[in-house]
N, C-alpha and C positions, 0 to 999 in steps of 0.2 A: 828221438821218438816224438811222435806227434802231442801235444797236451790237447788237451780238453776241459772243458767247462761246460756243462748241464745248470741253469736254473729256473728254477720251478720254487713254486709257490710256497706249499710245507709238503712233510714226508708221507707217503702214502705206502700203504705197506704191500699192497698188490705190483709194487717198482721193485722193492728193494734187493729181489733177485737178482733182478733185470741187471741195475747200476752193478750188483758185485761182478758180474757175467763183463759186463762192458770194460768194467775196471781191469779186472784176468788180461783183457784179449791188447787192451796198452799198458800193460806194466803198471798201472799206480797211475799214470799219467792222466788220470780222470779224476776230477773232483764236482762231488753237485753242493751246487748252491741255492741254499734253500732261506726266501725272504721272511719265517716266518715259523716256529716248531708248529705250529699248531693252530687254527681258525675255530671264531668261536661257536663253528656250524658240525663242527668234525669231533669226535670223542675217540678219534683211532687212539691204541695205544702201539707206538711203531717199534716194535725190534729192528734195529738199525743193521744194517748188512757192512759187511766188510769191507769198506772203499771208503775213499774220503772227501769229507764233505763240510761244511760249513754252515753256520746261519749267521746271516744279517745281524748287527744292532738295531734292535729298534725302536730309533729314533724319534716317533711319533706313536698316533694311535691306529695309523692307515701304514704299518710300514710294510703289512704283504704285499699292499698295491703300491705302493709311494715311496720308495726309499734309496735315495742316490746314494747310499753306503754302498751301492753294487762297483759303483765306481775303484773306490778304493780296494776292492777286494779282487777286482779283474786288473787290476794293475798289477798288483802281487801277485796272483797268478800266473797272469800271463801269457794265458792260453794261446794256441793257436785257432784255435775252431771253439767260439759260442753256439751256447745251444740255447735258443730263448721257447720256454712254454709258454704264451701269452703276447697281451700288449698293452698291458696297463704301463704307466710310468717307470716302474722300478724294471721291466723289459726294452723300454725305449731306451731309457739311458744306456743300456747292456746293449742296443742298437747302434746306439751313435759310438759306442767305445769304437765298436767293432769297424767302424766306417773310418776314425779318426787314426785307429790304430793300423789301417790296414790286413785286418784281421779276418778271416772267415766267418760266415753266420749260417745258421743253419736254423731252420723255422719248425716249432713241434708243435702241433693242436692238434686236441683232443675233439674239435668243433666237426661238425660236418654243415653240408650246404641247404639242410633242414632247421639245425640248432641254430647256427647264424644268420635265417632269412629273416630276424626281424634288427638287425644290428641298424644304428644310424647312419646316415652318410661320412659323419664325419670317422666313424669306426672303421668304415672301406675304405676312405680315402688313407686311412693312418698304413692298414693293412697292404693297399696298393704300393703306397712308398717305402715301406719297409723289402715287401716280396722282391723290388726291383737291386737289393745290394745284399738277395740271398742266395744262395751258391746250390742248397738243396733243403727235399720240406720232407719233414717224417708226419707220423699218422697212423692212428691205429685201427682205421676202416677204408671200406670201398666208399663209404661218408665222405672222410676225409679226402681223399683224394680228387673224388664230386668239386668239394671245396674247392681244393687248389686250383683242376680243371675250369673253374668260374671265372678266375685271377687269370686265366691263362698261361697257368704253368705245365706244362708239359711231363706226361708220365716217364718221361727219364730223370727226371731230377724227384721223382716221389716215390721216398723208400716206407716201407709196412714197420712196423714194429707194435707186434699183436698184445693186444691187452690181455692179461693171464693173471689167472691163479694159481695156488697149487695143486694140483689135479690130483696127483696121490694121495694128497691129506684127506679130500673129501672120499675119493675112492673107497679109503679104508673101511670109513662108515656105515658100507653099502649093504651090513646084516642087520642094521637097526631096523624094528617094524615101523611100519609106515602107517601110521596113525591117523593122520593128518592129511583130509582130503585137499584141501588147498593153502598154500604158502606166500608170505607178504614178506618182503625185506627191503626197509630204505628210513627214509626220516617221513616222521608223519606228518607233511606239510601237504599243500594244495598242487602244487606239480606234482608229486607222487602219486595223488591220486587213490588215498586209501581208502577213504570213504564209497568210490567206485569200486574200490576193492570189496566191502563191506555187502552193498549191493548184490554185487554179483553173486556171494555169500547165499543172501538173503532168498534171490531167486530159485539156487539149485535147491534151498533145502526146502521150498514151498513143491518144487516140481519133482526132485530125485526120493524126495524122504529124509536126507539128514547133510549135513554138510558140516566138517568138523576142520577148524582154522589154525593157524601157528602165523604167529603177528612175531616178526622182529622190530626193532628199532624203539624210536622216539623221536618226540616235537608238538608242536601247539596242536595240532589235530587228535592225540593221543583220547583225551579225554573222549571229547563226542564221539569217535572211532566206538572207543569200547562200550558207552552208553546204547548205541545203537546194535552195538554184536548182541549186549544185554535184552537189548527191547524184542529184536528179530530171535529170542532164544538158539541161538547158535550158540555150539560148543568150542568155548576159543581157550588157546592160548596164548598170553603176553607175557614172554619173562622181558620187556625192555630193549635195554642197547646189550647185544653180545660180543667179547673182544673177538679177535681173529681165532685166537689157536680153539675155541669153542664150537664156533659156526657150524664144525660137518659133523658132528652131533646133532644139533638141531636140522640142517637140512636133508640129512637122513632120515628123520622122519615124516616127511613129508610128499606126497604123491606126486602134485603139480603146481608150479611157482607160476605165477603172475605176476606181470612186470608192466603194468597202466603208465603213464605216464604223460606228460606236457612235453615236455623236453627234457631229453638224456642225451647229451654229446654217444655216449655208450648203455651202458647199466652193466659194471661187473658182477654183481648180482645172476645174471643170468649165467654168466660163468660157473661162480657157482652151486648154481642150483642144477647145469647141466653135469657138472663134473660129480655132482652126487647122482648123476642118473635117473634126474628130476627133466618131464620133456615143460616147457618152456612156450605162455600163451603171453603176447603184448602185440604194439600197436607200433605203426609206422614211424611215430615220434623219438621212437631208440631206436639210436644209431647200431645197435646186434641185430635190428629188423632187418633181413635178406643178407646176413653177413654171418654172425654166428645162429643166429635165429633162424634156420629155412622153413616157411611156411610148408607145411603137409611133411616135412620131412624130420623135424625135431620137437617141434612145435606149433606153433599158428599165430601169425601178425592178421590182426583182424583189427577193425573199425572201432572206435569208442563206444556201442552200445554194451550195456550193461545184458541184455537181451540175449544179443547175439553169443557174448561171450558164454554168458551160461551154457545156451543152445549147445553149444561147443566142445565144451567139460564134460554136458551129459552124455553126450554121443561118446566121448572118451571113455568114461568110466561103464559105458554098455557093452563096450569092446576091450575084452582082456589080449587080444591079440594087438588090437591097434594102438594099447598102451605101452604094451612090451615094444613094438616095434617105437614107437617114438622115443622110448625112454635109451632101449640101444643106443639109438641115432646120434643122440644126445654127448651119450657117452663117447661112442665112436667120433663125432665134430668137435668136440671141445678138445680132443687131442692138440691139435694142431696150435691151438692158441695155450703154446710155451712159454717158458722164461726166455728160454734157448732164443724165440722168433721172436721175443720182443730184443733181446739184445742186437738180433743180429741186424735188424733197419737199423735201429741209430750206428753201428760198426761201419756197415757200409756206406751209410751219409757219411761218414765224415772220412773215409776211406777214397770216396767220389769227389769230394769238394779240395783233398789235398791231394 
C-alpha cells in the first residue's frame, strides 16, 4: 500500500474531514504532519479527526516556518508520496527529502494568481524550482489552477480538492429568525476590511431606515469597529471569537454575509454563510469570487466602493423574490463543496503520481 505524508502548517478544522476520508481510502497509510498545533493569529479549537498525524518539536520561535525536524520525522515515515502545503523553509527541506530520497512530491496551495501577484522574485524563482521535481499540484479553486497554468503546469497534472464545511451543521439552523440584516465573519484586521464593513452599515441605514449587524471574530481593529457602529447608531452585535460547533447558530440569524476583503487565497467564511442559506456579496480579491461566489446567481462580486455595495443590499432587500431566489442558489452551490470532494483531489493526486 502506498504511504503518504500531508504537511501543513497547524490543524484547521474545516480539513479534518477531509484527512479522515483520505486516511479510509489508504488503510492508515496516511499521516499529516503538522509544524505547529497552533499560530498566534488563529484561536481554532481543533476536534481532531480519526487519522494519524504528528507535530513538529519546536525547536525555535519560528518552528511553523523553520524547522528541519521535518527531516527526522519523513525519515521514519517514510513515505512514498509528500505532500508539501507551502514554501517556507520547513517545506523545502520536505523538498529536498523528497528529491534525495527519490521520493514523489506533490504541491498543495491554497494561493491563486491574484493572492500571489505580489510575491518577490526570489519567491518565483523558489516556486519555479520546486514545480520542476513535482509529479502533480492540488488546489482548492479555478484560482488555483490560474496559478499553476502561470508556471506552466498543464491541467492534467491539477487535481480540485474543494474547500468545505459542514453543510448539514449549518442547514439544521435554517428556523432560526433572521434578525440580522447584515453579517461580518473573520479577524478584525485591515485585509479584512471591517471598517468598510462598517460603512456600508452606515450608508443602508441613512438610505433604507434601519440596518441591524452580527460582527464575529476579533483583532486590533475590534475597538474602533465598534466605536464607530456606536457613533453611526446602528444596531450591532459582538459576541467576539465563536468556536466551530457554535457558528450555525449565529449564522442563522443573519440575512446576508459580506465578505470585503485585500486578499483571501479563499474565505471559508462564505461557505459558510452559504450553507446557512445566507446569499453571499464580496469583491474579486477572494479567491470564492466566480467559483463558489456567482455573481447574479448566489451572490454579487462587486468593486470596493462602499456605495455601490449598499446600492446592492438595498435593491436586495426591496425584492422578496430576488432574495429567495439568491439565498436558494446559495444553498443549492455550496452542495457541491464536500468533504467527499475535497478528499477525492488529494486521492487522485497521488493515485496519478504512483
Amino acid at each position: 500500500m502506498t504511504k503518504v505524508a500531508l504537511l501543513t502548517n497547524i490543524p484547521a478544522p474545516y480539513r479534518e474531514k477531509m484527512h479522515e476520508l483520505v486516511s479510509e481510502y489508504f488503510k492508515g497509510f496516511y499521516t499529516v504532519v503538522y509544524c505547529a498545533e497552533r499560530e498566534s493569529n488563529r484561536k481554532w479549537k481543533v476536534q481532531y479527526g480519526n487519522y494519524d498525524k504528528q507535530v513538529l518539536s519546536e525547536i525555535n520561535n519560528n518552528a511553523v516556518h523553520n524547522n528541519p525536524e521535518i527531516i527526522k520525522s519523513l525519515n521514519k515515515l517514510n513515505p512514498d508520496v509528500v505532500i508539501i502545503m507551502g514554501f517556507y523553509p520547513t517545506m523545502l527541506y520536505a523538498y529536498l527529502w523528497t528529491v534525495f530520497k527519490s521520493k514523489k512530491l506533490i504541491v498543495f496551495t491554497d494561493g491563486t494568481l491574484k493572492s500571489e501577484s505580489s510575491l518577490s522574485i526570489i519567491h518565483k524563482i523558489v516556486r519555479k524550482i520546486v514545480f520542476k521535481k513535482t509529479s502533480a499540484f492540488i488546489g482548492p479553486s479555478n484560482g488555483s489552477a490560474e496559478l499553476y497554468a502561470s508556471y506552466g503546469i498543464g491541467k492534467n497534472k491539477f487535481f480540485r480538492t474543494y474547500l468545505a464545511v459542514n453543510n448539514q451543521l449549518f442547514l439544521n439552523d435554517l428556523s432560526v429568525e433572521r434578525k440580522f440584516d447584515l453579517m461580518f465573519s473573520g479577524q478584525f484586521i485591515e485585509r479584512k476590511m471591517p471598517l468598510f464593513f462598517v460603512e456600508i452599515a452606515r450608508i443602508i441605514k441613512e438610505q433604507y431606515g434601519k440596518c441591524s449587524v452580527l460582527v464575529l471574530g476579533n483583532g486590533i481593529l475590534e475597538e474602533e469597529m465598534i466605536e464607530l457602529l456606536k457613533k453611526y447608531n446602528i444596531d450591532y452585535t459582538c459576541p467576539g471569537f465563536i468556536c466551530q460547533e457554535e457558528l450555525p447558530g449565529y449564522y442563522a440569524q443573519a440575512k446576508l454575509f459580506l465578505f470585503p476583503t485585500r486578499n483571501d487565497p479563499w474565505g471559508v467564511v462564505a461557505n459558510e454563510a452559504m450553507a446557512s442559506g445566507m446569499p453571499v456579496i464580496t469583491c474579486d480579491n477572494a479567491g470564492v469570487a466566480g467559483d463558489l461566489v456567482i455573481d447574479g446567481y448566489n451572490g454579487y462580486v462587486l468593486p470596493l466602493f462602499e456605495k455601490v455595495w449598499a446600492e446592492k443590499i438595498i435593491s436586495i432587500f426591496n425584492s422578496s423574490d430576488e432574495y429567495k431566489r439568491l439565498s436558494e442558489n446559495s444553498l443549492k452551490h455550496v452542495q457541491t463543496y464536500s468533504f467527499e470532494n475535497a478528499a477525492k483531489g488529494i486521492i487522485e493526486a497521488v493515485n496519478i503520481v504512483v
